[in-house]
Every structure is written in C-alpha cells, then in structure tokens.
N, C-alpha and C positions, 0 to 999 in steps of 0.2 A: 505683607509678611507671610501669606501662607505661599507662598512661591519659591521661600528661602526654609521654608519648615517639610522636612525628609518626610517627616510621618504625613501631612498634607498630601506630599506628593505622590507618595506613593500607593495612598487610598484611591487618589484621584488617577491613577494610571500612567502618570508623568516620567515618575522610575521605577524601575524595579523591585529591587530591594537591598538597600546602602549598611543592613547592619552586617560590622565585618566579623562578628563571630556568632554569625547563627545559631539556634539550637537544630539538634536533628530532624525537627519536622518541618520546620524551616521551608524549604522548596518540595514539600508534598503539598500535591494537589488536593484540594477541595472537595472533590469524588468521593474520596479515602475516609471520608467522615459517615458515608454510610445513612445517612439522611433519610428521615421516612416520608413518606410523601406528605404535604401542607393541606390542612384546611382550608380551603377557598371561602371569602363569601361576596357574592356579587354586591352593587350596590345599593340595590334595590331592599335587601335585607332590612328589618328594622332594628331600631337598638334592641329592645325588648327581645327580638328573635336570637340576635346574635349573642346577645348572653346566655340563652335558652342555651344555645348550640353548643357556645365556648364551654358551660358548665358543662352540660352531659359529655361530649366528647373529652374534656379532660384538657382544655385549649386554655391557654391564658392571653392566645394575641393570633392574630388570622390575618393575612393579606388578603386587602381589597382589589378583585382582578372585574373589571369591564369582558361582558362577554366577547368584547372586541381581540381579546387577552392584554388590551392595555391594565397596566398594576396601577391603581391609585395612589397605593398606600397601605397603612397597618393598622389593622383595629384592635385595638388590647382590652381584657376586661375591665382593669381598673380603672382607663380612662373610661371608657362607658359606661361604667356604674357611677364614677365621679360626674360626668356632666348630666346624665341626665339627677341624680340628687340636688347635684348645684344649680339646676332650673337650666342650663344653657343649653339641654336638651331636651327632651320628650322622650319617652318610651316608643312611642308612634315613628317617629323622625329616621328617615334610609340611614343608612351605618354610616353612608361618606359623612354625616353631620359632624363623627367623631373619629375620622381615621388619620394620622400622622399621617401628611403628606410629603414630609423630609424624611428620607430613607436611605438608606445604602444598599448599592447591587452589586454581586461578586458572579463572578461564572464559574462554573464546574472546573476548568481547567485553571482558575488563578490557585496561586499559591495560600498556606496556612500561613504563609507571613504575612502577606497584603489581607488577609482576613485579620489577624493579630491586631494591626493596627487600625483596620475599622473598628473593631471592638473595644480598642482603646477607647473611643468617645462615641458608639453606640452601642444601646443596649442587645442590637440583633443586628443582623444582614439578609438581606430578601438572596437566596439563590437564584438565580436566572440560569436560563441555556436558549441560544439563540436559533430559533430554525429559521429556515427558507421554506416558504410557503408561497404555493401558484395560484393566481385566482382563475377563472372560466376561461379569461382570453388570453391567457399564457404569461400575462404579465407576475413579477412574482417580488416579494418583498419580505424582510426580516421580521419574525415574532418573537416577542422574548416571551417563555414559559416559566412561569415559577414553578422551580424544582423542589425547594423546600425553604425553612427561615433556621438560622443559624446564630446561636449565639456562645458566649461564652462560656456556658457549661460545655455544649456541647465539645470545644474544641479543648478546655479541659480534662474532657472524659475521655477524649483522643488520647491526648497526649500523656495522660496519668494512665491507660491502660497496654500504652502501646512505646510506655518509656525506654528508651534503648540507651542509657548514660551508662 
C-alpha cells in the first residue's frame, strides 16, 4: 500500500512532487529556511549529561552523530527524562539507550514540499548534505553532515514570514 500512497512516495524519493496546485513555496529549496547550526551529541554522552546540555542550551531534541559522522538518531528531552523516570534507563547510561533510531533525512537542495510531507508524520527532519571526502591513499567516499533538524514550526515561520498570496 505505500507504493500506491503519493505522500509515501514522495518522502521516500520515488516522485517528485504530484500536488497539482502548489503553494508558492512549494519548489523552494530547503537552504532558504536559514537553519542555525545543530547541537551534536556523540554517543558516548550520558543521559544525565545530555539533559544537562539540552536544558542549558535551550535544546529540546539533538542528533546523535558517531565521530565516524555516521547519525544514529535523535535524542529528545522528554523521551530522556521519560525513561530514565520510567526505570528503562539510568542516568548513567550513553544517550544511544534513548535515541529514536527512525528518522527522516532531507538535503539542502530538496524541495519545501518533500519536507511538507515528511512533516506530515514526523515530528522533525534531520538536514543532511552530502560531501566527498578522501582518505590517505586517495581512495574517497560519501559523508553525510548534519546541517541542522527541521521541523514544522520552522517551515511555518517560513512560510507565514515570507507569504506571497
């Protein structure tokens, strides 16, 4: 069934984008949102630290990046405050204990419609941008960077600041 579902597909990269009357922000890129750069936290972190962080900084949710810049996942406060209270984790325990490892990634140059419709049925989207990096013996290979997380306020604040109806 998700094969025959537009919005499916179009999250997942399969089409474009099939609504036939757009709004104006419609095929603006992702860029255009102006995004400030992301709190990282490695995984090493512990819960107890990572709420430390998330409070003082003003964060309610962080992507979990491997110093490899593999992305794990997303650490949010309220799930962290919720498990370790609920016993199924520890204050002590590295963040991966509690980081959503089901995610959505969009790139810099996808459009504000294929973001629209991830946001339909997620609460965020992790930014990515993809480089080419070389190791010692020339060999070289793809890194995804998280550029920033993305959610639906923010592409509300877009769209309501930057209305052109």
């Amino acid at each position: 069934s998700k094969f025959v579902n537009d919005k499916w597909m179009i999250k997942n990269g399969f089409l474009s984008d099939v609504q036939e009357h757009k709004p104006w922000w419609w095929n603006i890129k992702v860029q255009k949102l102006n995004l400030s750069a992301p709190l990282i936290l490695l995984p090493e972190v512990s819960c107890q630290k990572a709420i430390e962080i998330l409070q003082e900084k003003g964060y309610d949710q962080a992507p979990v990046v491997a110093e490899s810049g593999l992305i794990l996942g997303m650490v949010t406060l309220s799930n962290t405050l919720t498990s370790v209270l609920a016993g199924s984790a520890e204050f002590s325990d590295p963040v991966t204990k509690v980081t959503y490892d089901q995610f959505s990634k969009i790139g810099l140059e996808d459009s504000l419609g294929k973001l629209s419709c991830i946001l339909e049925n997620d609460h965020f989207a992790i930014v990515v941008h993809e480089q080419m990096q070389f190791s010692g013996n020339g060999s070289s290979f793809m890194k995804q960077m998280v550029f920033g997380v993305v959610t639906a306020v923010d592409l509300l604040t877009f769209v309501s600041r930057n209305d052109k109806k």
